[in-house]
PDBQT receptor file of N, H, CA, C and O in Angstrom, charges set to zero:
ATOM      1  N   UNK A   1     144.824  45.634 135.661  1.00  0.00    +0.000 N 
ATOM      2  CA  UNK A   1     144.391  46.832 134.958  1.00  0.00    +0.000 C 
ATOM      3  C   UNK A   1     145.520  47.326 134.059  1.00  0.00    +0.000 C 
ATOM      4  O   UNK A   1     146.637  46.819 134.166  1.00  0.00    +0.000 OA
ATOM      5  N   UNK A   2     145.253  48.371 133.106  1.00  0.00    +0.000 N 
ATOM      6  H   UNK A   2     144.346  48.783 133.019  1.00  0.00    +0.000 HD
ATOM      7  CA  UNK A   2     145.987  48.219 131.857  1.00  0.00    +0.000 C 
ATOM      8  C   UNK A   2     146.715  49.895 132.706  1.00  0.00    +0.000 C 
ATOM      9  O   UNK A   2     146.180  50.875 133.223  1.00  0.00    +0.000 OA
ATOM     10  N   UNK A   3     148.419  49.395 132.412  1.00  0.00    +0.000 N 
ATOM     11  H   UNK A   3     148.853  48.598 131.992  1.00  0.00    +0.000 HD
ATOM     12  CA  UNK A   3     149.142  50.972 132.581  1.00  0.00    +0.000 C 
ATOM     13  C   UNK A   3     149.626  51.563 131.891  1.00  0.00    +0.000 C 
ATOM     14  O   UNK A   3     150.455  52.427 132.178  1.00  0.00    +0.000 OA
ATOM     15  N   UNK A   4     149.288  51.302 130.891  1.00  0.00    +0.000 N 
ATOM     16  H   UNK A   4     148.614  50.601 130.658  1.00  0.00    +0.000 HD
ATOM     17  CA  UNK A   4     149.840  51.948 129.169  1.00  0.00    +0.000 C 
ATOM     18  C   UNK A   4     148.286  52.005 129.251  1.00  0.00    +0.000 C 
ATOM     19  O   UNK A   4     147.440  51.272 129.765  1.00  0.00    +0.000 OA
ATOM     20  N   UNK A   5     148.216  54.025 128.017  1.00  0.00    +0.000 N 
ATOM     21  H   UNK A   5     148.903  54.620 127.600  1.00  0.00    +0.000 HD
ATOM     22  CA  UNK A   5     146.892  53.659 127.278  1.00  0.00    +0.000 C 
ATOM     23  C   UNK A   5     147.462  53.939 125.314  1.00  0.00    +0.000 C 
ATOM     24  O   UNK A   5     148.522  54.245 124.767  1.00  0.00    +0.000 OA
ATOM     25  N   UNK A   6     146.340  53.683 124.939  1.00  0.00    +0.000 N 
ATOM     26  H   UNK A   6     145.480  53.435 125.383  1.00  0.00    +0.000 HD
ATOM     27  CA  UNK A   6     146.461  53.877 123.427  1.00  0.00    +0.000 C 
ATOM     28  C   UNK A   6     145.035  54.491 122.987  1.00  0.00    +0.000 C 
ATOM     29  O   UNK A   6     143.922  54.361 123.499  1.00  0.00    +0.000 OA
ATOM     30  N   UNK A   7     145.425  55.133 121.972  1.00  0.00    +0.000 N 
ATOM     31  H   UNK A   7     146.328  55.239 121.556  1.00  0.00    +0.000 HD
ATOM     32  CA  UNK A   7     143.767  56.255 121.196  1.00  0.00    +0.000 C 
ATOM     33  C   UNK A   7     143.501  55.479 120.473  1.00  0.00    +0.000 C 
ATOM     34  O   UNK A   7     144.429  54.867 119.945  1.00  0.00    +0.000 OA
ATOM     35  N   UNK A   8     142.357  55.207 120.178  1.00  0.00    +0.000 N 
ATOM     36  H   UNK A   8     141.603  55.705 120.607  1.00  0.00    +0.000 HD
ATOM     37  CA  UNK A   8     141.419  55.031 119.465  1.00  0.00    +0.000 C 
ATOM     38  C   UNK A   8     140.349  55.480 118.463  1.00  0.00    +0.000 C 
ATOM     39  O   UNK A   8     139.177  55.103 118.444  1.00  0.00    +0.000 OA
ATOM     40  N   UNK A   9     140.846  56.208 117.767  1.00  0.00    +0.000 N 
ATOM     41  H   UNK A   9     141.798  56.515 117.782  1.00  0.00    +0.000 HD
ATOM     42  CA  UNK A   9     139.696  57.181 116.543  1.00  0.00    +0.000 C 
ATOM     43  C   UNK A   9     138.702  56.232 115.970  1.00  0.00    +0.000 C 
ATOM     44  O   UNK A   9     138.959  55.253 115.270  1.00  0.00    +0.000 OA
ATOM     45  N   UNK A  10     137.489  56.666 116.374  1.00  0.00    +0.000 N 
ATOM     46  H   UNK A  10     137.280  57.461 116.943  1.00  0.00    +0.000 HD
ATOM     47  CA  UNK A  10     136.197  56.602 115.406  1.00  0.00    +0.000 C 
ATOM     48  C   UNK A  10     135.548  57.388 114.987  1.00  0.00    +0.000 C 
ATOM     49  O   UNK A  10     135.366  58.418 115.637  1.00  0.00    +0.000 OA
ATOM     50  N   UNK A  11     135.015  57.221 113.874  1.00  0.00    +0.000 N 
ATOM     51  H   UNK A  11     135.163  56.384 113.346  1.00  0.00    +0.000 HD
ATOM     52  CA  UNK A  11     134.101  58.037 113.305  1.00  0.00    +0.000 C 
ATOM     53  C   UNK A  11     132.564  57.866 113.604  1.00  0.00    +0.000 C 
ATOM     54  O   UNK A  11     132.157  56.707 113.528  1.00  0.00    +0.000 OA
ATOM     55  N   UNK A  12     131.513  58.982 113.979  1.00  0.00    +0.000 N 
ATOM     56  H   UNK A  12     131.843  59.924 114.040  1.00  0.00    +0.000 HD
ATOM     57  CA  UNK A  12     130.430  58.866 114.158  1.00  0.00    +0.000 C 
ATOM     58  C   UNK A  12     129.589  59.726 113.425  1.00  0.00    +0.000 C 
ATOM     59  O   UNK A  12     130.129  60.556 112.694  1.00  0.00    +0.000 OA
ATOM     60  N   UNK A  13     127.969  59.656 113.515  1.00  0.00    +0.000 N 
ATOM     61  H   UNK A  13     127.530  58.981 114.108  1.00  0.00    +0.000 HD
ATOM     62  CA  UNK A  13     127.465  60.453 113.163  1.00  0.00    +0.000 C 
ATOM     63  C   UNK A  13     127.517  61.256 114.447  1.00  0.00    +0.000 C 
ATOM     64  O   UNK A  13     127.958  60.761 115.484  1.00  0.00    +0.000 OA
ATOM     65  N   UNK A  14     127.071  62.480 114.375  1.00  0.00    +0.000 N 
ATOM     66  H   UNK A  14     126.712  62.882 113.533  1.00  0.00    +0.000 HD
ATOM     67  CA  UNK A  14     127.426  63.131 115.476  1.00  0.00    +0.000 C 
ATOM     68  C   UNK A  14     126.052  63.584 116.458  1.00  0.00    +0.000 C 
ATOM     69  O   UNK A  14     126.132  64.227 117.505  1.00  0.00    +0.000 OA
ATOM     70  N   UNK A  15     124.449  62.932 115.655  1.00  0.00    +0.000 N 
ATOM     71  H   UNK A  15     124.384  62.410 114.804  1.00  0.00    +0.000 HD
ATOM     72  CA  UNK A  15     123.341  62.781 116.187  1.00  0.00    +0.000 C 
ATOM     73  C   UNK A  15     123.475  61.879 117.336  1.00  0.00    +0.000 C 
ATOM     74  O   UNK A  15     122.947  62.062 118.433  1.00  0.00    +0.000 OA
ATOM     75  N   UNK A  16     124.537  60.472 116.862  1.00  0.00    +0.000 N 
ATOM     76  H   UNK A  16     124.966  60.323 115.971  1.00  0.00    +0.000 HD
ATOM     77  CA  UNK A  16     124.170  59.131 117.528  1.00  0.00    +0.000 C 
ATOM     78  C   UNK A  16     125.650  59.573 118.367  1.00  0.00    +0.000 C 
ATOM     79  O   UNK A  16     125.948  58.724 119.207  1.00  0.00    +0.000 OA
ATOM     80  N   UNK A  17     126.359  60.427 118.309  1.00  0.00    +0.000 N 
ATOM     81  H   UNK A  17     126.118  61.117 117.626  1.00  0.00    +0.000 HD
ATOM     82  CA  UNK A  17     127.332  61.137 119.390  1.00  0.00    +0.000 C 
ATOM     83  C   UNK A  17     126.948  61.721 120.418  1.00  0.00    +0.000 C 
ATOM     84  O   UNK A  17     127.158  61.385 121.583  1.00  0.00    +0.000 OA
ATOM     85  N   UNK A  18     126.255  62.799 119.949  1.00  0.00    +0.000 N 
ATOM     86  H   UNK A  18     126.084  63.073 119.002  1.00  0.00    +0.000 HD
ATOM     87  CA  UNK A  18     125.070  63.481 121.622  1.00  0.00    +0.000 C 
ATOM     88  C   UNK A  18     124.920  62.363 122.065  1.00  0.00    +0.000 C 
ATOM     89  O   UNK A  18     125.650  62.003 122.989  1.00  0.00    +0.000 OA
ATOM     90  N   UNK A  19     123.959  61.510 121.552  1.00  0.00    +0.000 N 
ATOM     91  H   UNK A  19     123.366  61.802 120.802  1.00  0.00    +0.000 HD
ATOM     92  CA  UNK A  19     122.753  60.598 121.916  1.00  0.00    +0.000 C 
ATOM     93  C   UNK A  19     123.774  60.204 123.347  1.00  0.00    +0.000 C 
ATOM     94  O   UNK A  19     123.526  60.408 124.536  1.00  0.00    +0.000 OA
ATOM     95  N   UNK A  20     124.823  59.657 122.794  1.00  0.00    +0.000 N 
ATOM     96  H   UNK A  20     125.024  59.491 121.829  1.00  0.00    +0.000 HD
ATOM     97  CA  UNK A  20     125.645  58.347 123.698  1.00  0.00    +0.000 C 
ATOM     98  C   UNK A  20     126.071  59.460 124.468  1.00  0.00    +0.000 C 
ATOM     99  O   UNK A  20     125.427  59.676 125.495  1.00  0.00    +0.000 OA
ATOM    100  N   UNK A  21     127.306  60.443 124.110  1.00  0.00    +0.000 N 
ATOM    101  H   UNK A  21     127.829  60.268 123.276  1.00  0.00    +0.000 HD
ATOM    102  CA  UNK A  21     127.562  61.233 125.469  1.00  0.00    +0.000 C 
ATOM    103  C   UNK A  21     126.243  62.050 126.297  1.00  0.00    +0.000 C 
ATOM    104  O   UNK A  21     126.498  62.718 127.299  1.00  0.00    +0.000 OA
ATOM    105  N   UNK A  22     125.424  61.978 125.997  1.00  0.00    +0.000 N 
ATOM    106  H   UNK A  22     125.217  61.435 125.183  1.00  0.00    +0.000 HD
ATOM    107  CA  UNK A  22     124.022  62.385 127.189  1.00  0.00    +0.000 C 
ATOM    108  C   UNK A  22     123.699  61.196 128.336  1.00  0.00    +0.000 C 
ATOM    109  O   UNK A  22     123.588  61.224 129.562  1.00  0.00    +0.000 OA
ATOM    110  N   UNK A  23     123.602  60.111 127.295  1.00  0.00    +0.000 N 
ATOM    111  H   UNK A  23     123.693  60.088 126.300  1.00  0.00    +0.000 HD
ATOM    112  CA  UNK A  23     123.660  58.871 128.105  1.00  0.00    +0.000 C 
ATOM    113  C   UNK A  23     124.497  58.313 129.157  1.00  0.00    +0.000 C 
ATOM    114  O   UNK A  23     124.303  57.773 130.246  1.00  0.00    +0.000 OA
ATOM    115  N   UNK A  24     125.379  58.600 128.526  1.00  0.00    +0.000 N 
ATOM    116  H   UNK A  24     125.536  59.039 127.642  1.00  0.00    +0.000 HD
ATOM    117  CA  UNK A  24     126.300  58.473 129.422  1.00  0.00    +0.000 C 
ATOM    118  C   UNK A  24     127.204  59.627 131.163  1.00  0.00    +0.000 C 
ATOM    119  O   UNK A  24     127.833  59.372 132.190  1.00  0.00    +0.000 OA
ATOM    120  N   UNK A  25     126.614  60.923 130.383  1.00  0.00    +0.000 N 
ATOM    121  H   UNK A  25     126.103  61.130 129.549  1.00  0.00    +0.000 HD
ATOM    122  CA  UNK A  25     126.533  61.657 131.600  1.00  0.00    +0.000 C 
ATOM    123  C   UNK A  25     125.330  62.070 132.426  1.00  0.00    +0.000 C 
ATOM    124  O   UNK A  25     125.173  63.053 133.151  1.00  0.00    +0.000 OA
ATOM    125  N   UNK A  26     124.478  61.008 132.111  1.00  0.00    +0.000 N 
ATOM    126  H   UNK A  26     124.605  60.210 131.522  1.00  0.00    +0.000 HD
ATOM    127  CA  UNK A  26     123.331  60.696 132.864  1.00  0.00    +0.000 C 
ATOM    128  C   UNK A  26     123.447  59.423 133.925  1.00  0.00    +0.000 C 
ATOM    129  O   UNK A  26     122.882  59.202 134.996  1.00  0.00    +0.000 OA
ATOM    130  N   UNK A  27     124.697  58.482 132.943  1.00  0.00    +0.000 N 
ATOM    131  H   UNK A  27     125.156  58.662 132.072  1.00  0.00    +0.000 HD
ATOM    132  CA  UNK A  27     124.915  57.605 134.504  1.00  0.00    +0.000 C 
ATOM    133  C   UNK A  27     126.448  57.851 134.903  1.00  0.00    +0.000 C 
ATOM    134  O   UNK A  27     127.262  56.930 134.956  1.00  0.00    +0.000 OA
ATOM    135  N   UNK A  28     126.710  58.991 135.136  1.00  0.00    +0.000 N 
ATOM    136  H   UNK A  28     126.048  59.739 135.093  1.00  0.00    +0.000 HD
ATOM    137  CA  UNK A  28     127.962  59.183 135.720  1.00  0.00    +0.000 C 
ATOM    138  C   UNK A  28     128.951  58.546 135.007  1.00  0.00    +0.000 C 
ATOM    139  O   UNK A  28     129.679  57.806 135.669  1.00  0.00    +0.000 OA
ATOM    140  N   UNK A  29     129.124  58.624 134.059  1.00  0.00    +0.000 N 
ATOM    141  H   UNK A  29     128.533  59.225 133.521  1.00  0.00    +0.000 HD
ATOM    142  CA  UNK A  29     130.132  58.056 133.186  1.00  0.00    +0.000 C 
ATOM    143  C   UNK A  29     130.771  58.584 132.112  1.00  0.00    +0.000 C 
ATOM    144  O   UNK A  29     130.287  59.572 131.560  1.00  0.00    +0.000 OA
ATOM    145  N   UNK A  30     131.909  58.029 131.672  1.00  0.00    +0.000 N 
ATOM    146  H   UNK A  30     132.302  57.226 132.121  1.00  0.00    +0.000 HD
ATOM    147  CA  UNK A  30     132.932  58.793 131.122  1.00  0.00    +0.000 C 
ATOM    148  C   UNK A  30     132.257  58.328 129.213  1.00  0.00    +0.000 C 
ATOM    149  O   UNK A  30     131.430  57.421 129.120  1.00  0.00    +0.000 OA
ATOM    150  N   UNK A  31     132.710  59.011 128.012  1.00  0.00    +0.000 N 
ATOM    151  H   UNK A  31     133.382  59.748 128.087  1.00  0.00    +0.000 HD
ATOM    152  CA  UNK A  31     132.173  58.101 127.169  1.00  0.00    +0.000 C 
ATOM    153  C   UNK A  31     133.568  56.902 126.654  1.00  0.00    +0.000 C 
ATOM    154  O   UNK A  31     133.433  56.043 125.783  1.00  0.00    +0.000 OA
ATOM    155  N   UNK A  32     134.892  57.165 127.487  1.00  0.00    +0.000 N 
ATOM    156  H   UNK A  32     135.002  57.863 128.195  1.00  0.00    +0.000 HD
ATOM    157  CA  UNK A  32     135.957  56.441 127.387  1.00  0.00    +0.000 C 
ATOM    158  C   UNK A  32     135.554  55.153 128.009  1.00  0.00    +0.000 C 
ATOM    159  O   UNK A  32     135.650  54.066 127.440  1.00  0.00    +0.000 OA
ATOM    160  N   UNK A  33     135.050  55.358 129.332  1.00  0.00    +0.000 N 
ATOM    161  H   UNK A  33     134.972  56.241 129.794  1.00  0.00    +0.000 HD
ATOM    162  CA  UNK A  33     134.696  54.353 130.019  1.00  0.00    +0.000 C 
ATOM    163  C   UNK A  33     133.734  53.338 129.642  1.00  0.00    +0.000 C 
ATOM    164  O   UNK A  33     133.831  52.157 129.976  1.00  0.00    +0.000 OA
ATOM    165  N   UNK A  34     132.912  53.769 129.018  1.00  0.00    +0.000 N 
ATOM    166  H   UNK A  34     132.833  54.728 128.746  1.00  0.00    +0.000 HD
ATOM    167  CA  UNK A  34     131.735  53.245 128.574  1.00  0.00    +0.000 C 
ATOM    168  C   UNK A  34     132.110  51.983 127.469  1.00  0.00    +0.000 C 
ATOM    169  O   UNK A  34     131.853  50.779 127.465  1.00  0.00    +0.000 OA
ATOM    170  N   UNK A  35     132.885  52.931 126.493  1.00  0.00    +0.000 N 
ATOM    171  H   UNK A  35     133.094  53.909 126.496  1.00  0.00    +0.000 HD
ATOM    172  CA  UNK A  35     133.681  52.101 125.327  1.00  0.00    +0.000 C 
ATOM    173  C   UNK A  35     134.850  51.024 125.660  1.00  0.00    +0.000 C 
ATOM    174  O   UNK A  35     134.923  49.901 125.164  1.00  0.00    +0.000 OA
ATOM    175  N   UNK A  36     135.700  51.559 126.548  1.00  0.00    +0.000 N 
ATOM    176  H   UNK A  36     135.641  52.472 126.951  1.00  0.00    +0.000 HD
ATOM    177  CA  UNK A  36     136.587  50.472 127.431  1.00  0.00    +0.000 C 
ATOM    178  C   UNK A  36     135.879  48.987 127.912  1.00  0.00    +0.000 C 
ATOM    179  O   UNK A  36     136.549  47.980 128.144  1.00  0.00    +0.000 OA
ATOM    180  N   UNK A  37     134.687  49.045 127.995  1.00  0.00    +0.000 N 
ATOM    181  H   UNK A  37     134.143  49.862 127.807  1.00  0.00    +0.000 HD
ATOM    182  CA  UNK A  37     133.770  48.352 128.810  1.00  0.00    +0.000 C 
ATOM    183  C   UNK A  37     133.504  47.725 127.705  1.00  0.00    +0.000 C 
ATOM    184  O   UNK A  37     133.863  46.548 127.650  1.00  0.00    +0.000 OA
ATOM    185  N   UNK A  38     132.763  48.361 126.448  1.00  0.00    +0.000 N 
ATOM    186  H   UNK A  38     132.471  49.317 126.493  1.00  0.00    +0.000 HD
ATOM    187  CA  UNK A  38     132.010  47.515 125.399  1.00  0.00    +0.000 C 
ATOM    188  C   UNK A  38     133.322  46.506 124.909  1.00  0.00    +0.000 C 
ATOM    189  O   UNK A  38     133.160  45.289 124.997  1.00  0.00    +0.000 OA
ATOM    190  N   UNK A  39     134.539  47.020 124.422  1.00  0.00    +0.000 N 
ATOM    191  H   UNK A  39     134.670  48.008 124.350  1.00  0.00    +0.000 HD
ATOM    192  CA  UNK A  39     135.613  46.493 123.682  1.00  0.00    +0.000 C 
ATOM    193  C   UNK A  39     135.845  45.316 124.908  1.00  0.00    +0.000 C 
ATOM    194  O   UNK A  39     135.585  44.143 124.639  1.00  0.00    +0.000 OA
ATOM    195  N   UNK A  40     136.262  45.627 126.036  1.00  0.00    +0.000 N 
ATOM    196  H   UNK A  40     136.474  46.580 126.254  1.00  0.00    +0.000 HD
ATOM    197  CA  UNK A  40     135.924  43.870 127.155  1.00  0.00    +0.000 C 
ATOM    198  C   UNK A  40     135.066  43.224 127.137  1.00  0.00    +0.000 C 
ATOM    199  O   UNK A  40     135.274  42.043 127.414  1.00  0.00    +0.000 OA
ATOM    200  N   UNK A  41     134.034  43.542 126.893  1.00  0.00    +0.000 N 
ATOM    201  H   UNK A  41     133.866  44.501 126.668  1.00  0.00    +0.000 HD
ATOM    202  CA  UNK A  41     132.698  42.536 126.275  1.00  0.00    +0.000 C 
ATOM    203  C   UNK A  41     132.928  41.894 125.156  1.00  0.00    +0.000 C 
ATOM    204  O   UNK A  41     132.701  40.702 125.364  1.00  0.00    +0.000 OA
ATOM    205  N   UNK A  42     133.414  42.156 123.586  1.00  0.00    +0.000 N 
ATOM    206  H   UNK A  42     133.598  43.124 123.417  1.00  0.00    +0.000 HD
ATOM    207  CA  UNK A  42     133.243  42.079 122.909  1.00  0.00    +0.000 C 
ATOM    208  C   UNK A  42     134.513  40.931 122.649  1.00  0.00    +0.000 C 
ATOM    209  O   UNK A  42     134.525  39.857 122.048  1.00  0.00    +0.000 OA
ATOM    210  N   UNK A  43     135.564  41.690 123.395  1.00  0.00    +0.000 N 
ATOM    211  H   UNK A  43     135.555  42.563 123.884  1.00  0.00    +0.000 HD
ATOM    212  CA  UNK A  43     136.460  40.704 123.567  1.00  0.00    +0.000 C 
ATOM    213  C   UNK A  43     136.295  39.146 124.686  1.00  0.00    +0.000 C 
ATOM    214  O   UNK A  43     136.658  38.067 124.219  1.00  0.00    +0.000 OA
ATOM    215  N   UNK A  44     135.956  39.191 125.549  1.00  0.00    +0.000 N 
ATOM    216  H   UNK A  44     135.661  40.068 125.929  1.00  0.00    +0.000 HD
ATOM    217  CA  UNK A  44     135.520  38.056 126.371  1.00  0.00    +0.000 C 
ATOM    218  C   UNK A  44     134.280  37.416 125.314  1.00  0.00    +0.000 C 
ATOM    219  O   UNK A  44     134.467  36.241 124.997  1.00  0.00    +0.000 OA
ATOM    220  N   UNK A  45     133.489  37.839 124.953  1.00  0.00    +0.000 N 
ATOM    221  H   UNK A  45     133.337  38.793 125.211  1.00  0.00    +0.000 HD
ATOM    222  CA  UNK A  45     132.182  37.085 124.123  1.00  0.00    +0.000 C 
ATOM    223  C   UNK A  45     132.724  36.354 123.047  1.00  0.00    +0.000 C 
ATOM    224  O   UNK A  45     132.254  35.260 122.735  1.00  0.00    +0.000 OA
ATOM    225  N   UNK A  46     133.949  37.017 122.282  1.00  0.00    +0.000 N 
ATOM    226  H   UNK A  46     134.331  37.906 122.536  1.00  0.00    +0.000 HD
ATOM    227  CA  UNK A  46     135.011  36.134 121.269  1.00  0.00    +0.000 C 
ATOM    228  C   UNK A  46     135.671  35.522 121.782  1.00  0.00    +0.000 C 
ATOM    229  O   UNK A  46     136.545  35.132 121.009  1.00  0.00    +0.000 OA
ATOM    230  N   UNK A  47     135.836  35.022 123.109  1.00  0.00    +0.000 N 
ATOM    231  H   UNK A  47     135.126  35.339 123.737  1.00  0.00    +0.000 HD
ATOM    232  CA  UNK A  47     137.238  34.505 123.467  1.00  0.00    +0.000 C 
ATOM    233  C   UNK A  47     138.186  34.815 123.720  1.00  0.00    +0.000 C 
ATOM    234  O   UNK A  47     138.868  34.020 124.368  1.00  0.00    +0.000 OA
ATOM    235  N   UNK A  48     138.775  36.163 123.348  1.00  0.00    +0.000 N 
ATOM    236  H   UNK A  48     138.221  36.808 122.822  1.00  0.00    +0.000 HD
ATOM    237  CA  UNK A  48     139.756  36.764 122.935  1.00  0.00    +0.000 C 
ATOM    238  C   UNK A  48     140.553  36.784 124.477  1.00  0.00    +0.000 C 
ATOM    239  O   UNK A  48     139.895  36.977 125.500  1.00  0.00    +0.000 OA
ATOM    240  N   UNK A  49     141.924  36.581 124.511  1.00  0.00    +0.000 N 
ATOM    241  H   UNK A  49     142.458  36.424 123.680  1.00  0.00    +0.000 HD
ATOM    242  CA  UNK A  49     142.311  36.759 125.575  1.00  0.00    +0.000 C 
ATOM    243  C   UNK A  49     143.503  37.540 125.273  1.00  0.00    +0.000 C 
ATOM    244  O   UNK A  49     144.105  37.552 124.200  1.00  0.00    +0.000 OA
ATOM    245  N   UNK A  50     143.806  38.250 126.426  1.00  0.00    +0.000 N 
ATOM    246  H   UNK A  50     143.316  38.241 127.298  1.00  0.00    +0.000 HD
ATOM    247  CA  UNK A  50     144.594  39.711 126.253  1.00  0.00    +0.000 C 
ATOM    248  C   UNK A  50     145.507  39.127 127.814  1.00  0.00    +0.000 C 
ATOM    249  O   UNK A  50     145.320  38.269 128.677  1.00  0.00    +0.000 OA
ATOM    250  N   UNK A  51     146.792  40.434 127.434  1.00  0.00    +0.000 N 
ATOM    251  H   UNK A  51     146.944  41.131 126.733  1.00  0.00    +0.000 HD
ATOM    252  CA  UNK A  51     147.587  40.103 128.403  1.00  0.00    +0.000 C 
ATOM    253  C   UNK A  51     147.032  41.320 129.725  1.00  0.00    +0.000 C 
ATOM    254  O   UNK A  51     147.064  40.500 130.643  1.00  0.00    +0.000 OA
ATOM    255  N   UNK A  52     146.832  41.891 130.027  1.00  0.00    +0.000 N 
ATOM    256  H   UNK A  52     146.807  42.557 129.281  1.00  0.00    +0.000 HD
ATOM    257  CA  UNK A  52     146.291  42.945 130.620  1.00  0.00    +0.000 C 
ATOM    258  C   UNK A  52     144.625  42.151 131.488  1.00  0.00    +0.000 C 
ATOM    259  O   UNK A  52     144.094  42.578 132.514  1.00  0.00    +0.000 OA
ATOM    260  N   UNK A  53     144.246  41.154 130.785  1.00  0.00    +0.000 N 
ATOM    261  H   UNK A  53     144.677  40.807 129.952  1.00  0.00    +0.000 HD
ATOM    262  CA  UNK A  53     143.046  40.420 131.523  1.00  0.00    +0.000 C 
ATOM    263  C   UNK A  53     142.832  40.162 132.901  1.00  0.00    +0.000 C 
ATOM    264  O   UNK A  53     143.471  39.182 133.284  1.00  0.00    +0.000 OA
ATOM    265  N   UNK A  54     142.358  40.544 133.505  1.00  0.00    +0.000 N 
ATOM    266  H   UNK A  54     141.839  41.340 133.194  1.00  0.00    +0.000 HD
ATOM    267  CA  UNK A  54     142.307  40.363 135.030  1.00  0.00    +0.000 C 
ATOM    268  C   UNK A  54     141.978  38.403 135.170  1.00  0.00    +0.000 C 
ATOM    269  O   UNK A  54     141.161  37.641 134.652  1.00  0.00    +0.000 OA
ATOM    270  N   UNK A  55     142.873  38.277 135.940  1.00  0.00    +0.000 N 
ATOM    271  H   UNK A  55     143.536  38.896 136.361  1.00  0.00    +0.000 HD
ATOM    272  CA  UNK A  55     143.012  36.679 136.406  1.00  0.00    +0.000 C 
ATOM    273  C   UNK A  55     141.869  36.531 137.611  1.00  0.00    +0.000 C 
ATOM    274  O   UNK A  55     141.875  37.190 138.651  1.00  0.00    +0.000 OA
ATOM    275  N   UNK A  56     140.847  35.479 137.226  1.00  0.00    +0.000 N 
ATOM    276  H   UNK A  56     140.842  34.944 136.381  1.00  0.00    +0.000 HD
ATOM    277  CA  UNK A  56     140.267  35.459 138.236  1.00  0.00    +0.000 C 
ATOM    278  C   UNK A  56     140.356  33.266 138.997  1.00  0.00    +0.000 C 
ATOM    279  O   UNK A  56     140.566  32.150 138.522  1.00  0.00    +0.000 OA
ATOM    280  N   UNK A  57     140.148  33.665 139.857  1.00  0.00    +0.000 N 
ATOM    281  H   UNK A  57     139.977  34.572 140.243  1.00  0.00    +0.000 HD
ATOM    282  CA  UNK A  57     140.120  31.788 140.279  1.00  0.00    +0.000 C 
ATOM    283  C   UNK A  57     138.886  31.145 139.364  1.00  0.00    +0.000 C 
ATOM    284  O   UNK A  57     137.846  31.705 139.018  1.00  0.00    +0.000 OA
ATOM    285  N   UNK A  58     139.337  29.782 139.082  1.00  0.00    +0.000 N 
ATOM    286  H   UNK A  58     140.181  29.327 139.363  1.00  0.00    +0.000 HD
ATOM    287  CA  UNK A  58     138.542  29.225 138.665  1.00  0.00    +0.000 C 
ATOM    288  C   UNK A  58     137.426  29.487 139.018  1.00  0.00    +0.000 C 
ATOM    289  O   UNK A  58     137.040  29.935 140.098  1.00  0.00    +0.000 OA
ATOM    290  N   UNK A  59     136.359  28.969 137.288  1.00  0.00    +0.000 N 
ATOM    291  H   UNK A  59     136.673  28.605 136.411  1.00  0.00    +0.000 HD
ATOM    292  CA  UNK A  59     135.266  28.873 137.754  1.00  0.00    +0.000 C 
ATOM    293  C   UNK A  59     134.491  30.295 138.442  1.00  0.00    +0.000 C 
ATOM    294  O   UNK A  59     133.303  30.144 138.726  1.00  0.00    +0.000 OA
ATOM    295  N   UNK A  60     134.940  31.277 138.642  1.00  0.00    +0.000 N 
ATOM    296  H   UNK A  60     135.905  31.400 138.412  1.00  0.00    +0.000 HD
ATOM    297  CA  UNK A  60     134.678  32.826 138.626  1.00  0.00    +0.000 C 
ATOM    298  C   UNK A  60     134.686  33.730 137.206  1.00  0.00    +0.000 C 
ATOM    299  O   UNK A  60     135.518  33.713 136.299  1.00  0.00    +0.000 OA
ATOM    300  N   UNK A  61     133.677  34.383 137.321  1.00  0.00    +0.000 N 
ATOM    301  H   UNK A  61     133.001  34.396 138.058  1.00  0.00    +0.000 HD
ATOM    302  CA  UNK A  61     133.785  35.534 135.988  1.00  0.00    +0.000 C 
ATOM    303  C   UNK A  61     133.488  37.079 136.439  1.00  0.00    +0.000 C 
ATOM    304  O   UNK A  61     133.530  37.984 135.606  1.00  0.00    +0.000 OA
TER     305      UNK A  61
């Protein structure tokens, strides 16, 4: 798990802003968390490998 953090600014519309933070405090969730999650997806689906990556045994995901 990562022990440094860093910010991240985006810009949204702020309709499709509610939308996601409602959503998201409908399943108990942070909207940091949520996004932390998409950017590991997005990164594992590219390949992308990071030093912070959780090591798992072969053949496990």
């Amino acid at each position: 798990m990562e022990t440094k953090t860093a910010r991240l600014t985006i810009l949204i519309d702020p309709i499709k802003k509610k939308a996601f933070e409602d959503l998201c405090e409908a399943q108990d969730l942070t909207s940091s968390q949520v996004v932390r999650q998409l950017i590991r997806e997005y990164l594992e689906r590219h390949q992308v490998d990071y030093a912070s990556k959780a090591k798992l045994p072969r053949g496990q995901k």
